[in-house]
N, C-alpha and C positions, 0 to 999 in steps of 0.2 A: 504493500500500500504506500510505504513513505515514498518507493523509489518509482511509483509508477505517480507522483505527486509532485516529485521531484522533475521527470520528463515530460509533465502536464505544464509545468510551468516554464521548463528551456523551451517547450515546443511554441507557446503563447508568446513570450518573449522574442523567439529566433527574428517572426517576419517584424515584427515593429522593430528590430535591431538593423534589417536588412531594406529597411525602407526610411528609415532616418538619418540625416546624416546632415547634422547641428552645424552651424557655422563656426568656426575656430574662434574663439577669443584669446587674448593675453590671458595666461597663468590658468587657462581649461583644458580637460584632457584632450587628444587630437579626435579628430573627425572621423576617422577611419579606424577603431582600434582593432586588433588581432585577434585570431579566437582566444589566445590567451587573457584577452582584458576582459572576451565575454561570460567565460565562463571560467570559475574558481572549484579545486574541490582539495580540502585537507583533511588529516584526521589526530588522533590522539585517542594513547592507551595510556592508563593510571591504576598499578596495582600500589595499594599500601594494605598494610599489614598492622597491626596499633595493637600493643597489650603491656597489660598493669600486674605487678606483683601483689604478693598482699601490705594492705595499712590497716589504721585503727577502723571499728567500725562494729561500734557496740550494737547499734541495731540499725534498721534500715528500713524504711517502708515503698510504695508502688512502684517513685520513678527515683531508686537509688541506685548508684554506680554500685558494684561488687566487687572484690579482689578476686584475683587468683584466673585470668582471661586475657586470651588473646582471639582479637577479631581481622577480618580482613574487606576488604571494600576492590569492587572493578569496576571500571567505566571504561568503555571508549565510543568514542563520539565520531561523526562524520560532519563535517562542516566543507557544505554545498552549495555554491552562489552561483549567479546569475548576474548580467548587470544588462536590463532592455533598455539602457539609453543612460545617458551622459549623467553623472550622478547617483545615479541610480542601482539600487543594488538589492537582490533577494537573496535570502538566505533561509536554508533550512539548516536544524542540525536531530536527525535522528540519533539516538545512546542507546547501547546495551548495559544494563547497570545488575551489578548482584554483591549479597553479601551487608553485616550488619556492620555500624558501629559497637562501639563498647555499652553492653548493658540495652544494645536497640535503641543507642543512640541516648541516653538518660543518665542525669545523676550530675549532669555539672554545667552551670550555666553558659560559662565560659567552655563549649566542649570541644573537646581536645583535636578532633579531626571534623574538619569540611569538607574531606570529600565522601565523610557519612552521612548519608540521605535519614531522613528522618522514619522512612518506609524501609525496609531491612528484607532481604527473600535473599533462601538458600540457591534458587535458580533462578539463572540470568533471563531476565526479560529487555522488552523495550518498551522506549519511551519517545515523542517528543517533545523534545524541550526546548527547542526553540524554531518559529518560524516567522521572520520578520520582514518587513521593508523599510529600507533605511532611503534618504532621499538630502544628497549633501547641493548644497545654493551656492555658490561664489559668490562673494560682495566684493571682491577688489582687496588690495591690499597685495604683502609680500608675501614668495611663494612659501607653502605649508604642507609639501608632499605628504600623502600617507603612505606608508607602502607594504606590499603585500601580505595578510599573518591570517590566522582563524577567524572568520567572519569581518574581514575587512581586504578590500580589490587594492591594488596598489592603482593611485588617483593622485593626480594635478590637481591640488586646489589651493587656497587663497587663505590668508591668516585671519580676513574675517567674511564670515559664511554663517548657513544657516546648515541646521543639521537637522533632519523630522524622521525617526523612527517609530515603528507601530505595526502591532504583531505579538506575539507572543516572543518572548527573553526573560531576562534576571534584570530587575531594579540597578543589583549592582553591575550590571554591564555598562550603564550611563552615570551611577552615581556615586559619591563616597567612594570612587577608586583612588590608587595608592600605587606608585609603581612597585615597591620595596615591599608592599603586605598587602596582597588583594588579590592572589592567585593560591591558593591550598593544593592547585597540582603541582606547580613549582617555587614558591616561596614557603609561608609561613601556612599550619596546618590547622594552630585554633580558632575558632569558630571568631571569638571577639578579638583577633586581630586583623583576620582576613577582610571585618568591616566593624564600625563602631558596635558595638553589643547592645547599646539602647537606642539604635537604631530599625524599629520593629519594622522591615520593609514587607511591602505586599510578597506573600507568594504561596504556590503550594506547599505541598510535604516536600519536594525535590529542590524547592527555592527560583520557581520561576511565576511569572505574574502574564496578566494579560493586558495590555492597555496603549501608551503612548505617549513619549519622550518629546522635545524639540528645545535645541540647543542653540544660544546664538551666541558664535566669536565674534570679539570686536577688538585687537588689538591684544593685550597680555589679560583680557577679562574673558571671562565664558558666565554666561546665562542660562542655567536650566530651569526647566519645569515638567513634570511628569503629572498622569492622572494611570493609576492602577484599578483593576479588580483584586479585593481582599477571598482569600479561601472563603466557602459557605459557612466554616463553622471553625471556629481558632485552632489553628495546626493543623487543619484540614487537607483533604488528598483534591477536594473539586474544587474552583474556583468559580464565583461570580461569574454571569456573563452578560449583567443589563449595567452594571458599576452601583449596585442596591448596595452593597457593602463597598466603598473603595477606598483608595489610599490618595492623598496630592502630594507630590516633593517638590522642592524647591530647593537649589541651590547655586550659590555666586561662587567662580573661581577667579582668583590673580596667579597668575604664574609670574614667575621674575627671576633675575638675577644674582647672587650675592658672590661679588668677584666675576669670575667668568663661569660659576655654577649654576644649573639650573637649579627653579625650587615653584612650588606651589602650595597654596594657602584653599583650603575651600573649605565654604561653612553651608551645612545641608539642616534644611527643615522638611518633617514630613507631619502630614494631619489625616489620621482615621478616623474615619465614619464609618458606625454599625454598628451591629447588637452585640456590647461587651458587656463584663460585670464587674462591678465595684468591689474590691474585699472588703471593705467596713459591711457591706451591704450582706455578704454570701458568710461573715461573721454574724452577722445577726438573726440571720433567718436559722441558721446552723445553730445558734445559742434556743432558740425557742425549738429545734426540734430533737436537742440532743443528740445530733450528730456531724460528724464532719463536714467543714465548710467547702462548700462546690460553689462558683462563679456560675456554671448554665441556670442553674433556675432564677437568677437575677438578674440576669442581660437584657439591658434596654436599651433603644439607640442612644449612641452616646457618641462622644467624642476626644479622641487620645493623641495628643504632639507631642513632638519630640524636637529636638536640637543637636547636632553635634559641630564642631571642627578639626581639618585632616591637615596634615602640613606634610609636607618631603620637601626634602631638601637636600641636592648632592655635596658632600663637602669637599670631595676630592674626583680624581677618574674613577678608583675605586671605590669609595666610600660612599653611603650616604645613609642618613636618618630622617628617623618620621615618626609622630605623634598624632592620635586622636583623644579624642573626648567629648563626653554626651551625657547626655541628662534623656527624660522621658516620664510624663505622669505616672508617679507613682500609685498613683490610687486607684487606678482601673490596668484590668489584668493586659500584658503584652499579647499581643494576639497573632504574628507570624512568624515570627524570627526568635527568639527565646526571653528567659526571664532575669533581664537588666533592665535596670530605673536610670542609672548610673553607671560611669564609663572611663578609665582614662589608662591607657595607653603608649606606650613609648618601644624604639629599639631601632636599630642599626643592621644594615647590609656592606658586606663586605666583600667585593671580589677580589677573585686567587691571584689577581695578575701578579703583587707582591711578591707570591714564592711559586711562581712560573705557569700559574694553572689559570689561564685566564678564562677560560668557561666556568671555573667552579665559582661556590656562591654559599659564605658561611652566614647565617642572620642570629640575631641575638634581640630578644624582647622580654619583654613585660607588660603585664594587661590588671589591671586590678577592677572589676565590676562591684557593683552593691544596688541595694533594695531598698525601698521605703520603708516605714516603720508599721504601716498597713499592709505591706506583703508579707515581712516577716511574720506579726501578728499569724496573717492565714497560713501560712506553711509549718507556725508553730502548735494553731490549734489541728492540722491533721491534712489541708489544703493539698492538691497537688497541681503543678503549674505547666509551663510548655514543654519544660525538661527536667524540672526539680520536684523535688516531695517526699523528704525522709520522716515521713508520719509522725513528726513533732520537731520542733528547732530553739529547745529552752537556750542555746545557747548562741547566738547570732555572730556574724560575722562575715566581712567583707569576702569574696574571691581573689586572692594573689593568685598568681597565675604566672611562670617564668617559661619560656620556651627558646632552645640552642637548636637549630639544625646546620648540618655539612650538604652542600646538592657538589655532587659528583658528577662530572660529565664524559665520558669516556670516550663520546663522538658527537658530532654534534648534533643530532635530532634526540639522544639518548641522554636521562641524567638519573643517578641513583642518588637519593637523599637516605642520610638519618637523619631523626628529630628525636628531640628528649625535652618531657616537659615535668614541669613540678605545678602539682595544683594545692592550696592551701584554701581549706574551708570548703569545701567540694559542696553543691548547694547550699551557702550559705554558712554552713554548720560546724563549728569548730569542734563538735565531737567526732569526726571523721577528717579521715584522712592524718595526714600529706600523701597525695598520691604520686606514683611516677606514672609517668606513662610512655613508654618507649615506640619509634614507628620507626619501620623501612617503606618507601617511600619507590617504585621504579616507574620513569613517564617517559615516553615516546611522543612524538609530534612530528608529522609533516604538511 
């Protein structure tokens, strides 16, 4: 079905490619491209492998991480373009995904691997995850080639344009990216550094959304704003498809210089609408029925924002660092992305060229998230949230969170990573844990 979806739309595309032939301007791509410019296809395979020895861990309740396991996770994707005229570009990306995180993916806010899907099956299935149209404008200005990679044509364009995507993708494929920690195939692996942690973006169980992007450059500034569909139901596997539940983001970027180093500053706002529940609220219905507090029987339309800001900054050829941090109502439940109110962020990337390995890639981080004092409350009297819920939490406490990985490159489409991370207060709960969590890490790309 994907692939005969896929040849529905080269076949659509071919004659309006073959019957157009746009006037050349300065800094456009030319008029006549090659079948190389019409058509794109890459791909990527991602085994990791992620397990924890034993810690403390007097008791544990629904959604608690366990000692004594090791899990593993596969994907590999196909990423399929099209491009029917100047600008313009379709893309599909069909995945085969199999394999659980740690625990089916639970037990820690900050969770330790991204490329576990929230949904966990012993046999490999498929998926699509993404299929979009992207549509870049020229406005003039100096040239700002893009050039060829997964879901993006190598393209002449201009440093200020308009960018309109729409379709099915990931939030973060437009927003809160990071060059140094915003990829879990080959950077950094946990969850709240790959993107801010209370930043609840639309998506399903797999972390993709339905909806539409548009970006405007204007010199060292970029403009976005997005409208999502939010899942039917918090951490839900089906999504929206009239926008009755959806998500809006917004966010401004400056890129700039310090020395002759690149760097960039962006501050991202998102606002939900839809049927959430308040913990004061799912405490007190809970207090009158003598039982554990549950959010679903209190969900009203409501509405939940959030805040964050992302910095990189290169400080050298090889070096460079980057920080986030975020905030998010505390008082009604996070409803797509996991259970952070609170966020912040820091660490460094480091390439091999130093001591002759210049593909490889050592990163060094740190992530500290936290909770309201109305989440804690619910997760103390019995509560369980998007990933957390050790059936009491008399003893609260922030998430540290320290993550080292080595990426190995032995050729250039191949790279083997370790990662080694230390969790402190694993949901919350300073009666568990420190955990370790060790991964191998093998990814392919072409």
């Amino acid at each position: 079905m994907r692939i005969y979806l896929l040849a529905l739309l080269a076949g659509i595309a071919a004659p309006a490619m073959a019957q157009t032939t746009p006037a050349a301007v300065s800094g456009s791509e030319p008029s006549t491209p090659s079948q190389s410019d019409i058509f794109a296809v890459h791909g990527q395979f991602t085994l990791t492998a992620q397990g924890t020895p034993g810690f403390s861990s007097p008791y544990a309740g629904q959604n608690s991480l366990t000692p004594h396991q090791i899990k593993e996770t596969v994907d590999a994707t196909l990423y399929a373009g099209v491009r029917p005229w100047q600008g313009g570009e379709v893309w599909i990306n069909p995945e085969m995904d199999q394999g659980f995180g740690l625990s089916n993916t639970l037990g820690v806010a900050g969770f330790p691997s991204a490329e576990a899907y929230k949904v966990g099956k012993s046999s490999p299935y498929f998926r699509l995850q993404r299929l979009f149209f992207r549509q870049t404008i020229n406005l003039g200005g100096a040239r700002d080639d893009a050039t060829a990679t997964l879901n993006q044509f190598a393209a002449r364009r201009t440093a200020d344009r308009v960018v309109l995507t729409l379709g099915k993708f990931g939030v973060g494929d437009v927003f809160d990216t990071n060059r140094y920690a915003h990829d879990p195939r080959a950077d950094f692996l946990n969850w709240t550094l790959v993107d801010a942690g209370s930043f609840d973006y639309a998506a399903d169980a797999w972390g993709y959304s339905t909806g539409a992007a548009v970006e405007w450059y204007r010199g060292p500034w970029t403009v976005r704003a997005g409208l999502f569909n939010l899942s039917k139901i918090p951490n839900g596997e089906t999504l929206e498809r009239d926008f009755s539940q959806f998500q809006l983001d917004g966010e401004i970027e400056h890129r700039h210089t310090i020395g002759d180093r690149d760097g960039a500053v962006r501050v991202t706002v998102f606002r939900n609408h839809g049927r959430f529940g308040r913990f004061d609220d799912a405490l007190a219905l809970a207090a009158k029925a003598g039982a554990a507090p549950d959010t679903a029987p209190v969900r009203d339309w409501r509405t939940r924002i959030g805040a964050s800001v992302n910095l990189e900054q290169a400080v050298t050829a090889s070096v460079g660092v980057f920080a986030r941090a975020g905030i998010a109502d505390g008082q009604i439940e996070p409803y797509d992305f996991t259970d952070v109110d609170r966020t912040a962020s820091a660490g460094v990337s480091i390439k091999g060229a130093s001591w002759g390995r210049g593909g490889d890639t050592v990163g060094i981080a740190a992530v500290v998230n936290g909770i309201s004092a109305a989440h804690q409350r619910y997760l103390d009297a019995g509560g369980v949230g998007v990933l957390v819920g050790d059936g009491k939490l008399p003893h609260p406490g922030a998430e540290a969170i320290g993550e080292v990985y080595y990426s190995w490159v032995p050729i250039g489409p191949v790279s083997i990573t370790a990662d080694y991370q230390v969790i402190g207060n694993p949901g919350y709960n300073r009666d568990r844990g420190p955990i370790s969590a060790f991964a191998i890490r093998l990814h392919g790309q072409f």
